[in-house]
C-alpha positions in Angstrom: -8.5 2.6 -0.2 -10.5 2.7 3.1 -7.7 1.6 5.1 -5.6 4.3 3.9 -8.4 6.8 4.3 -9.0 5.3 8.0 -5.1 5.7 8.6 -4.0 7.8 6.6 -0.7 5.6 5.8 0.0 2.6 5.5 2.7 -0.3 4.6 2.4 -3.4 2.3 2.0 -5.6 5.6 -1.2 -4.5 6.1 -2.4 -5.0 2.8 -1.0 -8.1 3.3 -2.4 -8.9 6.2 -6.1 -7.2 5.7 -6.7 -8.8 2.7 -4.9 -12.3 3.8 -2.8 -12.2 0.3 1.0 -13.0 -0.4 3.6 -10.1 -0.4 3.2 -10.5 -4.3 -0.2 -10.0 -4.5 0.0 -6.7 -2.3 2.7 -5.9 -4.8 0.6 -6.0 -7.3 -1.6 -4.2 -6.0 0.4 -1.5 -4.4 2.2 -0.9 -8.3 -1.7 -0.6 -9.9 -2.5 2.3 -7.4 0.5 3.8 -8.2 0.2 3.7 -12.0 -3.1 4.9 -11.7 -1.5 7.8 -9.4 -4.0 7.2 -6.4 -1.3 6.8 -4.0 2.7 7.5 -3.5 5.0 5.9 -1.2 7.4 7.6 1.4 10.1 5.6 2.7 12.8 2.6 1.6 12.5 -0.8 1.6 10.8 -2.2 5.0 10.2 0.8 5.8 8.2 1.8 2.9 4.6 3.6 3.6 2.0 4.3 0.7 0.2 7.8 1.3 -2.9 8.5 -0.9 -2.2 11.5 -3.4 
């Protein structure tokens, strides 16, 4: 959540990277935020950027 405080968007590559984890484990991740309806994404496929709500 501090990164995307810090900037303000950001893409499941630098989760990935950040935290040194798989693309599924940022997956993960990225879909319990979103249940929890902390953040949103913006965006298709690469292209996809999560924005907090």
């Amino acid at each position: 959540m501090t990164l995307l405080e810090e900037k303000k968007h950001i893409q499941n590559k630098d989760i990935q990277e950040m935290l040194s984890i798989s693309p599924q484990a940022s997956y993960k991740i990225i879909r319990k935020l979103k249940n929890k309806e902390l953040i949103k994404s913006t965006g298709n496929g690469r292209n996809t950027e999560y924005i907090l709500k």
